[in-house]
N, C-alpha and C positions, 0 to 999 in steps of 0.2 A: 186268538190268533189273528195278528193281521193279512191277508189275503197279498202275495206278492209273487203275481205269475207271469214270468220272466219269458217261460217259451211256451208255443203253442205247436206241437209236432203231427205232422199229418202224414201218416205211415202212406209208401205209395209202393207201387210195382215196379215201375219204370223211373230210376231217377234220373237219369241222362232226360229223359222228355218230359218230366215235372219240371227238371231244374229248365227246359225250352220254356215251357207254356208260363211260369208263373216271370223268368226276368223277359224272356221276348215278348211273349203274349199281351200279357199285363204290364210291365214296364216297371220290374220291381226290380231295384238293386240288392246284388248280391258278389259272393267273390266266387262263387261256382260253387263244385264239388270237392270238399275237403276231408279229409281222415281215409283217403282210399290206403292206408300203407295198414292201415288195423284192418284185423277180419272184422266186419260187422262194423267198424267205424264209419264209413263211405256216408257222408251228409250234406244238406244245405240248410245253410245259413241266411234268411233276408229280415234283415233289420225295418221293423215293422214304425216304431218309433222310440224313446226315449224308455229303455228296461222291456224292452217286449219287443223280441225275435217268433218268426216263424219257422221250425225246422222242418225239413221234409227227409224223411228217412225213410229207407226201404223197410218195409211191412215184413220181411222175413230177418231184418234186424232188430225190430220190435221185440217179435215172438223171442228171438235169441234171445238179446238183455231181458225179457219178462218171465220166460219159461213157459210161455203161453202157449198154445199154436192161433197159428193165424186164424182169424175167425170171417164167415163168409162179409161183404160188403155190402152195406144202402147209403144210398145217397139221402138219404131220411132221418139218418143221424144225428149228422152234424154241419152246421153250415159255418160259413166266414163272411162276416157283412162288412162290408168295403166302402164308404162315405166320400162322394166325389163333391166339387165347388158347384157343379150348373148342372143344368139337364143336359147342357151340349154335351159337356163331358160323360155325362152315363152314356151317349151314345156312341162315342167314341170311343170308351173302353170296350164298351159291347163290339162294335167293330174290330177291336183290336183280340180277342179275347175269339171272337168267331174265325179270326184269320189264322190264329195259335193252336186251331182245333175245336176247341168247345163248342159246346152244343148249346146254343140258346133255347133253356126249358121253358121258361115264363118273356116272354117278349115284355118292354119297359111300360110298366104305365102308372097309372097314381092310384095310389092307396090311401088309407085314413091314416097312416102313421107317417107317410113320406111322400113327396110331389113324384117319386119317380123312385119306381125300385124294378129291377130286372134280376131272372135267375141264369145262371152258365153252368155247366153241368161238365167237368174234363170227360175226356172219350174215355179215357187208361184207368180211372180210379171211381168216378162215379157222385166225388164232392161235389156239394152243391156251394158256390160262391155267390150272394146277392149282393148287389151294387145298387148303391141308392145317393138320390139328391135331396138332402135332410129338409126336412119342412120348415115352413118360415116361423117366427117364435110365436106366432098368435095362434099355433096349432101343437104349441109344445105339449100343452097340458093332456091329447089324446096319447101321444110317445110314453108319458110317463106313466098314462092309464094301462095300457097296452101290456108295458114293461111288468109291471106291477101286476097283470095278469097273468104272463107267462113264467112266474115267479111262484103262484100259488098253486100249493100241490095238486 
């Protein structure tokens, strides 16, 4: 099977103040809150890049469509890593992203895998988003080590 994952959906509480923090906050494009006329439809949409959307759906629409119930939250889960141009710009989203609300968990600094990565934490849900300034190519090779470690069981 070839791997072809189109959405990545991140059940929340609060969609009216997801859908704030992720297009105001962050400065993600999106068309709002769509499917409010179905029970349980009520979603966003933000076009991440070419075949790969991020939706954010309420957490008690999950459980609906799954038959699940809602299960408790950590922010220890799952994260979303966000790749900016410069280091200006990590600071700038960090800026932008602490004015939206979020909690700065890890303030910006460099790492062995990246010149510059920071953690934001939402108030409402507890995800953790890291934003980073990709390292230059003479450092590719610890990324791929890295990677390749977080891969084996």
């Amino acid at each position: 099977m070839k791997p072809r994952i189109t959405v990545i959906t991140i059940g929340v509480d609060d969609l009216q103040r997801s859908l704030r923090f992720y297009r105001d906050g962050l400065g993600l494009s999106t068309d709002g809150i769509i499917g409010k006329e179905f029970e349980h439809g009520a979603v966003v949409f933000i076009e991440l890049q070419s075949d790969l959307r991020l939706a954010l759906w309420p957490r008690k629409s999950i459980a609906h469509d799954s038959g699940l119930a809602p299960g408790t939250k950590s922010p220890t889960e799952f994260t979303l890593g966000h790749n900016v141009a410069s280091k200006s710009e990590v600071d700038t989203v960090m800026n932008q992203a602490k004015v939206a609300g979020a909690v700065i968990v890890k303030p910006a600094q460099a790492t062995f895998w990246c010149v510059c990565q920071f953690f934001i934490q939402r108030v409402s849900r507890g995800l953790l988003l890291g934003l980073r300034y990709p390292q230059p190519a003479e450092r590719a090779e610890h990324q791929t080590t890295y990677t390749q470690a977080q891969r084996t069981p």
